[in-house]
C-alpha positions in Angstrom: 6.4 5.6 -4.8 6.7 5.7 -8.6 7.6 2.4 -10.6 9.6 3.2 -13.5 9.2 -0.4 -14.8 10.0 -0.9 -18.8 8.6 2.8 -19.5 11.7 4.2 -20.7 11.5 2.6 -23.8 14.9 1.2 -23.7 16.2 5.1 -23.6 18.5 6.3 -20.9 17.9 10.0 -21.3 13.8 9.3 -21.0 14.7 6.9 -18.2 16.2 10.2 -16.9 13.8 11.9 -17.5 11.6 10.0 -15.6 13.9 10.2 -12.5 13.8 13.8 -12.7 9.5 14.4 -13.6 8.8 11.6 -10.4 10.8 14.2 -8.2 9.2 17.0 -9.2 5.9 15.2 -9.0 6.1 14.7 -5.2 7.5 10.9 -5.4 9.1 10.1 -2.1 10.4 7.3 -3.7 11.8 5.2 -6.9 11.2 2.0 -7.8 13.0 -0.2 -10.4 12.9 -3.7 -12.2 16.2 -5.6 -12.3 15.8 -8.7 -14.3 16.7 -10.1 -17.6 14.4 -12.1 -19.9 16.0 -15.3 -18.8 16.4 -14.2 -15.4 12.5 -14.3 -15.7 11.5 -17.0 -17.8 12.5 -19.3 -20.3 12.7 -19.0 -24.3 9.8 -20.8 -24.9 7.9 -20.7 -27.7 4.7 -22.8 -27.1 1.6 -21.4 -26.3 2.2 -21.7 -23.1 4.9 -18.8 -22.9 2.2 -16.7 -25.0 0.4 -13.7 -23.1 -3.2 -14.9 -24.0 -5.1 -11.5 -23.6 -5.0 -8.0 -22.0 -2.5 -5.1 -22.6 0.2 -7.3 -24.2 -2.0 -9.9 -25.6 -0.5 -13.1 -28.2 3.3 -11.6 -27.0 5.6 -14.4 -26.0 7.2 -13.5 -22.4 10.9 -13.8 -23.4 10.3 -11.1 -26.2 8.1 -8.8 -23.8 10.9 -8.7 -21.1 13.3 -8.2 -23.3 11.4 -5.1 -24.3 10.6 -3.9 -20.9 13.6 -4.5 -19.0 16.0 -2.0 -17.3 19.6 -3.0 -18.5 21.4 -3.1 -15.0 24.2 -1.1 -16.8 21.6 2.0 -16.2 21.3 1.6 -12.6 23.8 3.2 -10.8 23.1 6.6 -12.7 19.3 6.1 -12.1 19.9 6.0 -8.5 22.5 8.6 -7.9 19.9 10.8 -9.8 16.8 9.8 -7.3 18.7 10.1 -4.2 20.2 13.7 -5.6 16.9 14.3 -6.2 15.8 13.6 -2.2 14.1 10.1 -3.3 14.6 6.6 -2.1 15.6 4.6 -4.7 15.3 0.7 -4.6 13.7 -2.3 -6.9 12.1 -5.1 -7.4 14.6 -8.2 -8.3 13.9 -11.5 -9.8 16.6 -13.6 -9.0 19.4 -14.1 -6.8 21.3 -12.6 -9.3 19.9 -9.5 -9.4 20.0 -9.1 -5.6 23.6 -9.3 -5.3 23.8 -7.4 -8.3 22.0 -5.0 -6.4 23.7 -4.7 -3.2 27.2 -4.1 -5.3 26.0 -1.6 -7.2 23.1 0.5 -5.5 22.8 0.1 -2.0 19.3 0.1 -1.6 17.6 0.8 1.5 15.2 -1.8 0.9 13.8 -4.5 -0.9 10.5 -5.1 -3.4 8.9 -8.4 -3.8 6.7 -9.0 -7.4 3.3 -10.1 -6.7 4.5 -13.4 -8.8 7.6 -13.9 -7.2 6.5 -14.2 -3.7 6.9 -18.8 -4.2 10.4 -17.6 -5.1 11.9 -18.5 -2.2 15.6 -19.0 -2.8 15.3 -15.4 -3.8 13.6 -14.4 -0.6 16.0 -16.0 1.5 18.7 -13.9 -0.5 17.0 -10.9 0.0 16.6 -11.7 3.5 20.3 -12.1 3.9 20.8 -8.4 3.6 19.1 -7.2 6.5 16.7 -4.4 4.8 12.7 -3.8 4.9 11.0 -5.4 2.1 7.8 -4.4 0.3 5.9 -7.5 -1.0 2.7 -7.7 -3.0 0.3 -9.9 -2.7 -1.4 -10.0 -5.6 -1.7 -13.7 -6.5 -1.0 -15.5 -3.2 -3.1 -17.0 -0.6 -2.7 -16.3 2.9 -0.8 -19.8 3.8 1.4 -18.3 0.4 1.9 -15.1 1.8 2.7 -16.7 5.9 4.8 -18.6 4.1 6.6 -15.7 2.0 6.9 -13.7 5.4 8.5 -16.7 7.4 11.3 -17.3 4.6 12.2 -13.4 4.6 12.5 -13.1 8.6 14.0 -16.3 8.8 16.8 -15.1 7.1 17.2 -12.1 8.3 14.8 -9.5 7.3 13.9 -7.2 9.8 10.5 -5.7 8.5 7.7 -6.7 5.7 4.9 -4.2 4.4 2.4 -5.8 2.9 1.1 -4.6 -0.2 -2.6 -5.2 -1.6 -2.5 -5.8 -5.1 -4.7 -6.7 -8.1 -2.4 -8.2 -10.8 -4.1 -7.2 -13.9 -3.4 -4.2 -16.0 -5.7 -2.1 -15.8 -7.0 -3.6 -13.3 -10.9 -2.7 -12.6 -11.6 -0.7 -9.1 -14.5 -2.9 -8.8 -12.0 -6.1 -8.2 -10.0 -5.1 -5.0 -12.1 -5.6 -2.2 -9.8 -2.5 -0.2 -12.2 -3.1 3.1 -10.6 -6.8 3.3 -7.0 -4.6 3.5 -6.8 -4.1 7.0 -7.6 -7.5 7.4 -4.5 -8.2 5.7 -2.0 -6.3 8.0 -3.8 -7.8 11.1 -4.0 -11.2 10.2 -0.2 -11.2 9.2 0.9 -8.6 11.9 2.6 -6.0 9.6 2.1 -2.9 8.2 0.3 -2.8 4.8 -0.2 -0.8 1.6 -1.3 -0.6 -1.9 0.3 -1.6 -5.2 -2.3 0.3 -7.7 -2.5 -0.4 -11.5 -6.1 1.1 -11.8 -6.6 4.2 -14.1 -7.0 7.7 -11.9 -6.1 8.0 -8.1 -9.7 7.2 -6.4 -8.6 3.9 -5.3 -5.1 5.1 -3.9 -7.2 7.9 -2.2 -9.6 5.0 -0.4 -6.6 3.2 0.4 -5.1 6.1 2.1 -8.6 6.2 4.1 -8.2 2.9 5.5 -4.6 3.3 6.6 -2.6 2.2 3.5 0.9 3.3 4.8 2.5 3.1 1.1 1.0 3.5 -2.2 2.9 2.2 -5.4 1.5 3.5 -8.9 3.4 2.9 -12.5 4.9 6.7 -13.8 5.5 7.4 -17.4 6.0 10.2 -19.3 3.9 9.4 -22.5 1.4 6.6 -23.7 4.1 5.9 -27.0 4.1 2.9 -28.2 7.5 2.3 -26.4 6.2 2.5 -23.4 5.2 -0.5 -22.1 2.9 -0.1 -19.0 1.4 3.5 -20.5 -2.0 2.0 -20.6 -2.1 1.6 -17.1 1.0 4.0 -15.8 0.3 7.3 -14.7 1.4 11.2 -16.4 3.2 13.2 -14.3 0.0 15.7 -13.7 -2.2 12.5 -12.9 1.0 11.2 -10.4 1.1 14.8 -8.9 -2.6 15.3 -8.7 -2.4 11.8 -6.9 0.5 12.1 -4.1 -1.7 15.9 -3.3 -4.9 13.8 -3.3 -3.2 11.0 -0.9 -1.3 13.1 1.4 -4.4 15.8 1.9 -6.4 12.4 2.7 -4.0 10.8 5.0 -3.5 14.2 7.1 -7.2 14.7 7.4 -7.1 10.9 9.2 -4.4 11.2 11.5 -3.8 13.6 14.8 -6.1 14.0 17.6 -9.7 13.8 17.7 -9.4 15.9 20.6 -12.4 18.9 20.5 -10.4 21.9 19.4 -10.7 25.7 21.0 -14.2 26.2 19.4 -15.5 23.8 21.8 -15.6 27.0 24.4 -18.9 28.0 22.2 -21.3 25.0 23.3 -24.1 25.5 25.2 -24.1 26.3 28.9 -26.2 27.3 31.8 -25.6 31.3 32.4 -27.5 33.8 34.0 -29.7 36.0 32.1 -31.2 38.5 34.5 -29.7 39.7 37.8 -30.0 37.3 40.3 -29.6 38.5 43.9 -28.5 36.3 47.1 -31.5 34.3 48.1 -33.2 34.5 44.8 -34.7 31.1 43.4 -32.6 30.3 40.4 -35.6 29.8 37.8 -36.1 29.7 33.7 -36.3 33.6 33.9 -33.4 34.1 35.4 -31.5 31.6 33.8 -30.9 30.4 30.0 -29.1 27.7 27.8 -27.0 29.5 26.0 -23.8 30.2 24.6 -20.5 30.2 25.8 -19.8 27.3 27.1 -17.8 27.6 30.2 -21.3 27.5 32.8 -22.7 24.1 34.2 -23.7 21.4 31.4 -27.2 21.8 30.4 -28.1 18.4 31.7 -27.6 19.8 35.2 -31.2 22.1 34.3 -33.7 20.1 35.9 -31.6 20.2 39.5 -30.4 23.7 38.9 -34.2 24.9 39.1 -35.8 25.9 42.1 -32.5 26.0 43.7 -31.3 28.8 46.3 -28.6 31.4 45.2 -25.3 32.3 47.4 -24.6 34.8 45.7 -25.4 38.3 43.8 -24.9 37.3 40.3 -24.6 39.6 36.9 -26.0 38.8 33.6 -24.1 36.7 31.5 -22.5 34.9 35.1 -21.1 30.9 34.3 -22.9 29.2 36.5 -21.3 26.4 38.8 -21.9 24.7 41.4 -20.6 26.7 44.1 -23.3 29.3 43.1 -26.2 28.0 44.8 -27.8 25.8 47.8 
C-alpha cells in the first residue's frame, strides 16, 4: 500500500497526482493521514516540542504538522479518485475526531493505527466502535503495549488486527529490524502480520515478503522537492513499481504446492536393458538404473538381483513387482 502522508506539498492537484501514479504503479491500496497539528500535539515551544535530529531536525512539531498534514477538505476527492482507480482507500487517524470524521465522509474499509498512537486508547476504542479491520504498527511498543492495544480494539468491536513490524526512524537502517523476530510477532499475538517500511530500496520489503509478511506499507512521492516532506525516505514511482513486481514475484514463488511437478516422471528407475526371457535370473546385465522413472525405486536393487523372471520382458520394460519370483 502507498502512504501519501504530507507529500503533496500542501497541493491538491500533486496530491492527485499521487492518487493517479500509486495506481498505475501497482498500489492495491491508499493510505492517508487525517490529523491537525493540534489534533496531534500541542503548541509548544520548549525544547521539548523540538525535533532534536534526523530528517526534520531543530523543527518544532506544531509547525511540522502543519506542513505535512492532509486538510480533511481533500479527502472525499482523494478517495473517490483511489477507489475509481480499483484501490482501497483508508487512513491513519489521530483522534477521535478524525475517526468520525472519517466514517462521514469516506467510508473506509478499514482502519490504520500510527506506530505512536498505539497508548491512544480512547481513539482505539473509537475505532473499534466501527466494526472494520485495523492495521497497527508496532513500532515503538512492547509486547504487554501492543496486548494491550489489541485487547482495547476487539473489545470494542473490531473484528481483525494485522500487525505491522515497524522501525520508526526515517530512513530507518535495514540493519535495525530484526525481520526473523516477525513471525514471532504474529504468533505470539495470534494475528496476521506485515511490514511498515521506511528504509531506502525494496530489499527489506522483498525479505519480508519471504517470511510471510501479508501487507507491506512504503511512503510514495512523486519528487524529493523541498515540499515534500517524507521524500528522503518515500519512494518514486519507478522504485514503488519496481517494488510491488519485486514483492509479488517473491510472495508467488513462496506459496502453492510443494508437490513434485510432471518432471518427476524422469527420476531414476529400475528398467530392463537387454531381453529378458521367462526363467531368466534378473541380473546387472540385464537390468539398469536409469531413466524414466515409472520402474521399481532403485532401492529395491539389492532384492531385485538374482531374482527369477515370470515373464518375457523387452528392453526398456518398467519393472514391478509382479515381474519376477
Amino acid at each position: 500500500m502507498a502512504e501519501v502522508s504530507g507529500n503533496h506539498g500542501g497541493d491538491l492537484r500533486k496530491a492527485l497526482d499521487l492518487v493517479e501514479a500509486a495506481a498505475d504503479c501497482g498500489a492495491d491500496a491508499l493510505k492517508l493521514q487525517t490529523y491537525t497539528p493540534d489534533t496531534i500535539t500541542v503548541r509548544g515551544l520548549d525544547e521539548r516540542f523540538k525535533i532534536k535530529s534526523g530528517l526534520w531536525k531543530d523543527r518544532l512539531l506544531h509547525d511540522l504538522y502543519k506542513d505535512a498534514m492532509t486538510p480533511w477538505e481533500w479527502h472525499i476527492e482523494i478517495a473517490e479518485l483511489a477507489k475509481k482507480r480499483g484501490m482501497v482507500c483508508f487512513s491513519s487517524p489521530f483522534d477521535e475526531t478524525a475517526v468520525d470524521f472519517l466514517e462521514k465522509s469516506i467510508q473506509p474499509e478499514l482502519y490504520k493505527v500510527a506506530s505512536f498512537e498505539m497508548n491512544h486508547y480512547p481513539m482505539l476504542e473509537r475505532i473499534g466502535r466501527t466494526s472494520k479491520p485495523v492495521f497497527a504498527s508496532v513500532g515503538v511498543s512492547n509486547h504487554v503495549e501492543i496486548s494491550k492495544a489489541i485487547e482495547t480494539l476487539v473489545a470494542a468491536g473490531c473484528p481483525k488486527v494485522v500487525l505491522l513490524h515497524c522501525v520508526s526512524e526515517y530512513p530507518a537502517k535495514p540493519e535495525d529490524f530484526c525481520l526473523k523476530f516477525m513471525p514471532e510477532l504474529g504468533e505470539r499475538h495470534k494475528v496476521p502480520f506485515g511490514l511498515s517500511d521506511h528504509s531506502l530500496g525494496f530489499l527489506v520489503a522483498v525479505a519480508a515478503t519471504a517470511l510471510c509478511a501479508r501487507v507491506i506499507e512504503k511512503h510514495f512521492c512523486l519528487d524529493r522537492e523541498e515540499s515534500t516532506v517524507d521524500g528522503a525516505f518515500s519512494m518514486l514511482p519507478h522504485e514503488f513499481s519496481e517494488m510491488a513486481q519485486a514483492v509479488r514475484t517473491t510472495h508467488r514463488s513462496i506459496s502453492g504446492n510443494s508437490l513434485p511437478g510432471e518432471s518427476s516422471f524422469f527420476k531414476r528407475s529400475i528398467l530392463v536393458s537387454s531381453s529378458i526371457a521367462k526363467g531368466d535370473l534378473l541380473t546387472v546385465s540385464n537390468l539398469r538404473i536409469a531413466r524414466p522413472g515409472d520402474g521399481l525405486c532403485p532401492s529395491m536393487w539389492k532384492q531385485v538381483l538374482g531374482r527369477v523372471s515370470k515373464y518375457d520382458l523387452p528392453i526398456g520394460h518398467p519393472l514391478s513387482e509382479t515381474d519376477f519370483f
